[in-house]
N, C-alpha and C positions, 0 to 999 in steps of 0.2 A: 235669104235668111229672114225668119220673121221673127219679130219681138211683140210679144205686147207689153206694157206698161199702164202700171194702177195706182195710187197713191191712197190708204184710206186708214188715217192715222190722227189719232187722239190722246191725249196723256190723263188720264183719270184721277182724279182726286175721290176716294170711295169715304172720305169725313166730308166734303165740300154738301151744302144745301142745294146744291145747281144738278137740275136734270141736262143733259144734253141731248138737244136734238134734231134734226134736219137744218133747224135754223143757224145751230153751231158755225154747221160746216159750211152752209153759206154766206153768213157772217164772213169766213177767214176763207172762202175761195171754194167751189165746187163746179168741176168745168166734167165736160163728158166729149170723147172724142177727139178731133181735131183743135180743138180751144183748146188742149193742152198743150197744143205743142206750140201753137202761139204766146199762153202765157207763158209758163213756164221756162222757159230758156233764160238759164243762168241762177233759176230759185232752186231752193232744196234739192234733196236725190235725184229729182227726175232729172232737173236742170244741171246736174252732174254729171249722169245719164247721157244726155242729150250731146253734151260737150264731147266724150269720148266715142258714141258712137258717129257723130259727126268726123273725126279723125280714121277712121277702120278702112282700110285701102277697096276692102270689098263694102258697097252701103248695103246696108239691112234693112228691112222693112221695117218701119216703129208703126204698132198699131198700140194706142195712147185710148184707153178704155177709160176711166174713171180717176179723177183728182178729186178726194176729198178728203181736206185738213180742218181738223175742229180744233188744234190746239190743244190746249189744257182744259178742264173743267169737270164740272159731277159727269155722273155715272151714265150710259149712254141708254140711251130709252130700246125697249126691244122691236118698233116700230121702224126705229132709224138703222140697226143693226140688219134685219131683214130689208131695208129698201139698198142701204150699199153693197150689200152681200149678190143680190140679188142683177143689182146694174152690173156686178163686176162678171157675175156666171156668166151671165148675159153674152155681155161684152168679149166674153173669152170663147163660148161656144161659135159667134158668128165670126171670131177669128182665125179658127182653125182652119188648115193645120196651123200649129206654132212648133219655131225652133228653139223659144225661150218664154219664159216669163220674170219680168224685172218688178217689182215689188218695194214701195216705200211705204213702209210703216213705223209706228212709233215704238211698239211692242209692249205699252203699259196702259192698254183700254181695256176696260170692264162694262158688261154691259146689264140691264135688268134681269136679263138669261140665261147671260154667259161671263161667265167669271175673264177667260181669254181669246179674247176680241181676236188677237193676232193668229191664235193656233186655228181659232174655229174659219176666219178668212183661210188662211192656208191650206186647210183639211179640204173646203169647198173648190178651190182652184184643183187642189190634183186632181178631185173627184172628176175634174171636164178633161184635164191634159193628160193626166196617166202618172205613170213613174216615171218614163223614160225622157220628159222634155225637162231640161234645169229648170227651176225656178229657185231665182237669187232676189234676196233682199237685203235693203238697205234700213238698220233699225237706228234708233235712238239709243245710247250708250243707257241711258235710266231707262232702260226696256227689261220687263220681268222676261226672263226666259223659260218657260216651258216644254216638256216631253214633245204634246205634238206639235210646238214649232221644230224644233228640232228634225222629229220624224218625217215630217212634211217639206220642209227646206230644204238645196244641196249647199246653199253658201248662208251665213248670218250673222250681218258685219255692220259693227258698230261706228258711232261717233266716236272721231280719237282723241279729240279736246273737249271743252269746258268752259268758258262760250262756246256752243256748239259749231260745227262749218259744213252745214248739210250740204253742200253742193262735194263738198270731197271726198265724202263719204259714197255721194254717188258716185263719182270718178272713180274710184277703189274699187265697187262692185262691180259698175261696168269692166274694166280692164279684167278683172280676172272670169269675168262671163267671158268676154270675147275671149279669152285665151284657151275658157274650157270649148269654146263654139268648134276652135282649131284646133281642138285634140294637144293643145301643149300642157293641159293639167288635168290632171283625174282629183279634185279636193275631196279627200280625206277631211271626217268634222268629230269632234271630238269633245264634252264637253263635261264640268263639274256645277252642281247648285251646292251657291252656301250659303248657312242655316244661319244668316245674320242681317240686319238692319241698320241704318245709321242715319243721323238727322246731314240734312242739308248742308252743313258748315263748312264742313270740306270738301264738297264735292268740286273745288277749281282746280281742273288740272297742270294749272302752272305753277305750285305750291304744295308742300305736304304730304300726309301720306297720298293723297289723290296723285299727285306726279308722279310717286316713287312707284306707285302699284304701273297708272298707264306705260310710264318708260321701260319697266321688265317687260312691257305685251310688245312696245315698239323695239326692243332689244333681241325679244326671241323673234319679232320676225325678219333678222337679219339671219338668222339661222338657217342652213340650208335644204329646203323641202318645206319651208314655212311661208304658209302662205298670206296667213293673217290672224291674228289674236286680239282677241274682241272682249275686252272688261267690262260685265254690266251692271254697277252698282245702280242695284231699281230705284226708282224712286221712292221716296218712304212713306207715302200717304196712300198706299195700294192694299187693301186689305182684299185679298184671294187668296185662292185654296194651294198655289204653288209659287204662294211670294217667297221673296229671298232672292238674295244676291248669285249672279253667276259669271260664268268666261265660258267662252266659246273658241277654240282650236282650229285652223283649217288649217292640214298640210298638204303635200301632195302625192297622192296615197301612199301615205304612212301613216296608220291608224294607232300604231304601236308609237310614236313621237309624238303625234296629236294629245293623246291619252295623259302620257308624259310631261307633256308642257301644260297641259290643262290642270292635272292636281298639282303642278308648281308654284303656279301660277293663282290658282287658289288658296291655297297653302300660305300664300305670300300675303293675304287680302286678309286672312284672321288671321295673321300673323301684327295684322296692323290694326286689329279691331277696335284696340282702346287709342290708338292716335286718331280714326277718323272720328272720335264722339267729342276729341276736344273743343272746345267752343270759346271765343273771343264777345259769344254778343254781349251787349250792352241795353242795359235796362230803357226803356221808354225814354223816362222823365229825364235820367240822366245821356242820353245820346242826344236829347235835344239840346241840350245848356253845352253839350262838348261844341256842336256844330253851330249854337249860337258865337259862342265866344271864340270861335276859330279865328284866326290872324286873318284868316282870307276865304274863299269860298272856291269852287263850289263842294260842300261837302253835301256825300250821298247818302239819304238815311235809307238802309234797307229793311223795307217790312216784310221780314221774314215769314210772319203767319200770316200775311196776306197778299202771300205769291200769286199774280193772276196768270202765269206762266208758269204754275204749278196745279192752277185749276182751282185756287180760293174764289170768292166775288168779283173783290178789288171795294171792299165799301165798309171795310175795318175804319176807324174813326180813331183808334190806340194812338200812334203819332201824333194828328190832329189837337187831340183832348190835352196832351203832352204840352203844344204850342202854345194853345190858350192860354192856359194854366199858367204859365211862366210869362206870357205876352212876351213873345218874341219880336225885335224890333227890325231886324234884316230881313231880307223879302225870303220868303220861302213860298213853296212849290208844293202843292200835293196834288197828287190824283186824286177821284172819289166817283166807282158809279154808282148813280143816283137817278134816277129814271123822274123820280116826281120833284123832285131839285130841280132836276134841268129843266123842267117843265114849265116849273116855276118860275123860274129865271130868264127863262125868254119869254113868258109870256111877260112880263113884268118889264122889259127890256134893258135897254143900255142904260146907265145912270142911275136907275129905280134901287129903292133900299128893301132888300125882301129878310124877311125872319122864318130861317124854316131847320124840321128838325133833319139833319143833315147824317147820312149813310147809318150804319147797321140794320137793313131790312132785308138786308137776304141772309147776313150768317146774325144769328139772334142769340149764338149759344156764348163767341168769344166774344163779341163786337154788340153796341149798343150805341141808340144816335143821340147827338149832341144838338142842342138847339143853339145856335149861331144866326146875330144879324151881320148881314156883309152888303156892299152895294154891288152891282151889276156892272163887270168893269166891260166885258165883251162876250159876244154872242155870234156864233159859226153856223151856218144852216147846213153844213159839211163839207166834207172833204175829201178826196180820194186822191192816195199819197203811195209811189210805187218805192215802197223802203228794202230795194234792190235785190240781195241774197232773199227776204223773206218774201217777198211778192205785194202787190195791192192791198192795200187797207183803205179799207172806205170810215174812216171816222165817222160818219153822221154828226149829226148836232152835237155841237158843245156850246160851255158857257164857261163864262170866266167868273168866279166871285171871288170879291177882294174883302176879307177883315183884318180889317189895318195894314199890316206889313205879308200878312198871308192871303197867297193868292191859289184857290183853289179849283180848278181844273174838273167841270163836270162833263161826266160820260152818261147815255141814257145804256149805255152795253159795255161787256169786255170788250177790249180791244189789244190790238199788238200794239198799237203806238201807245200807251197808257204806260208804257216805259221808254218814247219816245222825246226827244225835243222838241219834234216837230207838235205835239202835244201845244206846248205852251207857244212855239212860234208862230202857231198859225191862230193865236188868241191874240196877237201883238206886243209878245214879252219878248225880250233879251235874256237868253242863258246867262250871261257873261255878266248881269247887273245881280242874279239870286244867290245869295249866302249857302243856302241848302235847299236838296231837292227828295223828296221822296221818291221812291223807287218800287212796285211792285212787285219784287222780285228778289232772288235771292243767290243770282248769279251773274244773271246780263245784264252788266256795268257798262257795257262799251260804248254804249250808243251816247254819252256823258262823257267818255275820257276826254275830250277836247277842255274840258274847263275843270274838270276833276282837280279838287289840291286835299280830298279826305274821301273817306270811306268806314263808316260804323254798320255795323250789322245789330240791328235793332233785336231785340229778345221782346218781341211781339207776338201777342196769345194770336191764335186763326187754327183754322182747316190746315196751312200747311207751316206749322207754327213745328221747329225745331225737339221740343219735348214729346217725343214721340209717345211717351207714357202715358200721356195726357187725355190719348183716344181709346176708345172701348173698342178690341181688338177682338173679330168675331170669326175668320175664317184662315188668318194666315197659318202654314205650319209652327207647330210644337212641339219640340221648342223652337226658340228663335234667337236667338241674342241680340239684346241684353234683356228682352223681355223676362228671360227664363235663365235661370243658371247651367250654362252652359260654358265649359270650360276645356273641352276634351276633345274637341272635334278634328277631322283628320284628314284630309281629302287624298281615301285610298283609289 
């Protein structure tokens, strides 16, 4: 039994000022071959993957073609979409024959020439395999779903929580491949898009309408002949020509119950359209003075428009400007990348007092820099840190600068630890001594719950800034909700 496995997955931000390109995805890991199967184990879908076919009485052959994750960020250069496209054909004509193809992608990249990164990867795989070899993937729950993924897919199975747990989403698609491998399932797929959008606030599935909708997809697939039910509220800074929210059906061939549970299941999702738009955030100036005057710490400030795990910068300054202004006296925490900061900052070294104007040079439209003196409290020449389920991150240089009670955290790049501890641990701070921490991000709390005693969600302008009305909206379908009035819609 052969398998091959590909991984080439990126989450687009089509407002973000950041191009993405080769360098993205080596940035956040790009392995070819055998080096997958090395890293990988226990990270993301593959490493999901990898776990369950590890268990399968008969072993299979894993032939591990191409891993590359670029994470969040702009829009994907047409150079880079032809050089992974291209490694992956590759990789799959010199593996033939195959009895499968296992597939981790995001399902919401755009690229300079291709609006759907994920259907045009997919369309290129059957073109080498055929019809008749499965090919199952494993996507991101905020995956736009489109026609030819669909068409091109036999299986297409989402995240089922919020913090995400890509490795069990792997485990989910493996098991049901190997069961189609042994002829014990025929998946029947079934699917509705609906003509609606909703900002970030609710997207956690432990709360809200967000639980109520995922618990009906994990409820019907206790159902019998149900194989799995896939909610995919896309993410909302995706401006394409087939954005909009959808669900995806698998049963086991039962096309007629697929169908069935898919507009109910949609149905149920604008059924709740005005509880996912409710919103809790909290203004700038005011979520700093809450998290100042808190009894105790550590309270999390989330900058919502400046998700770097939604594909913003990370060099928003709104929080920051907040702090000043108020001169906040308990030690807080910011991110900030800054490429000619950190530059500055180590060249000027440990101890030295540098004066410089401090982030908004990549997004110029929400964000503008602030000129700050701070001293030079610590300086990192790098770091490569294996933060387990996500895989290796190489920090590079950082720098630590301190103005007064704020200590701010320079990146010369995005990074995944940029909503990490290990961030400020490895500059020589104690979580456990900071009042408040900024967070880039507008969902992944976790990696903080050890010291967690608060949580505000900041109403901060950016690229992946809540008010979605805010953006000049150029290709999605029309209408849309709330864009458009839309009141009547029905999932026949």
């Amino acid at each position: 039994m052969r398998i091959a496995l590909a991984e080439v997955a990126q989450e687009t931000d089509s407002f973000s000022p950041l191009i993405a390109d080769c360098s993205d995805f080596e940035a956040y890991g790009l392995y070819f071959g055998e080096e997958i199967l090395e890293r990988m184990r226990g990270v993301g879908p593959i490493g999901g993957f990898l776990e369950v076919a590890a268990e399968q009485p008969e072993p299979a052959t894993l032939l591990p073609i191409v891993r590359a994750w670029g994470s969040a960020g702009g829009t994907i250069t047409a150079e880079t979409l032809d050089f992974l496209t291209e490694r992956l054909v590759t990789g799959l004509r010199q593996s033939l024959p195959l009895d499968a193809v296992f597939l981790s992608l995001h399902g919401a990249a755009a690229s300079a020439k291709e609006d759907d990164v994920e259907g045009h990867v997919l369309q290129a795989v059957r073109e080498v395999v055929g019809r008749e070899v499965p090919v199952v993937v494993a996507f991101d729950h905020h995956a736009n779903i489109t026609r030819r993924m669909v068409e091109c897919a036999d299986l297409l199975v989402g995240h089922e929580t919020q913090p995400h747990d890509p490795p069990a989403t792997g485990r989910k698609v493996a098991r049901l491949l190997f069961r189609m491998l042994r002829g014990e399932i025929r998946p029947a797929v079934r699917w509705r898009k609906i003509p609606m959008i909703t900002p970030q606030d609710q997207f956690l599935t432990s709360a809200g309408p967000m639980k109520e909708w995922f618990d009906l997809a994990r409820q019907m697939e206790t159902r019998r002949g149900v194989l799995d039910v896939s909610p995919y509220p896309m993410q909302p800074w995706l401006d394409v020509a087939e954005g909009g929210w959808s669900v995806i059906v698998h049963t086991d061939n039962d096309a007629a119950l697929a169908d069935s549970l898919a507009a109910e299941i949609a149905d149920k999702a604008w059924s709740l359209r005005e509880e996912f738009w409710r919103s809790e955030r909290v203004a700038p100036a005011e979520a700093v003075r809450q998290a100042d005057a808190a009894e105790r710490g550590l309270v999390i400030l989330s900058d919502t428009g400046d998700s770097v795990y939604g594909g913003a910068p990370g060099d928003s300054t709104c929080i920051l400007k907040a702090m000043l202004e108020q001169g906040v006296s308990s030690l807080a925490l910011v991110p900030m990348v800054d490429l000619e900061a950190l530059s500055l900052a180590i060249t000027a070294g440990v101890g030295a007092e540098i004066t410089v104007d401090l982030g908004g040079k990549l997004d110029h439209v929400f964000s503008q820099p602030v000129r700050i003196t701070g001293k030079v409290a610590a300086v990192s020449q790098g770091l490569v840190v294996d933060l387990l389920d996500r895989g290796i991150c190489d920090l590079q240089r950082t720098a630590l600068l301190a103005v007064g009670s704020i200590h701010i955290a320079l990146l010369g790049h995005r990074s995944f630890a940029i909503n990490h501890p290990v961030l400020y641990t490895h500059l020589g701070l104690d979580i456990a001594d900071a009042k408040m921490v900024v967070v880039k991000t507008a969902s992944n709390f976790q990696f903080f719950s050890r010291w967690r005693s608060g949580l505000i969600r900041v109403d901060s302008p950016g690229t992946t800034q809540s008010d979605l009305t805010a953006f000049d909206w150029k290709r999605i379908p029309r209408p849309t909700y709330p864009l458009d009035p839309l009141t009547d819609w029905r999932a026949n």
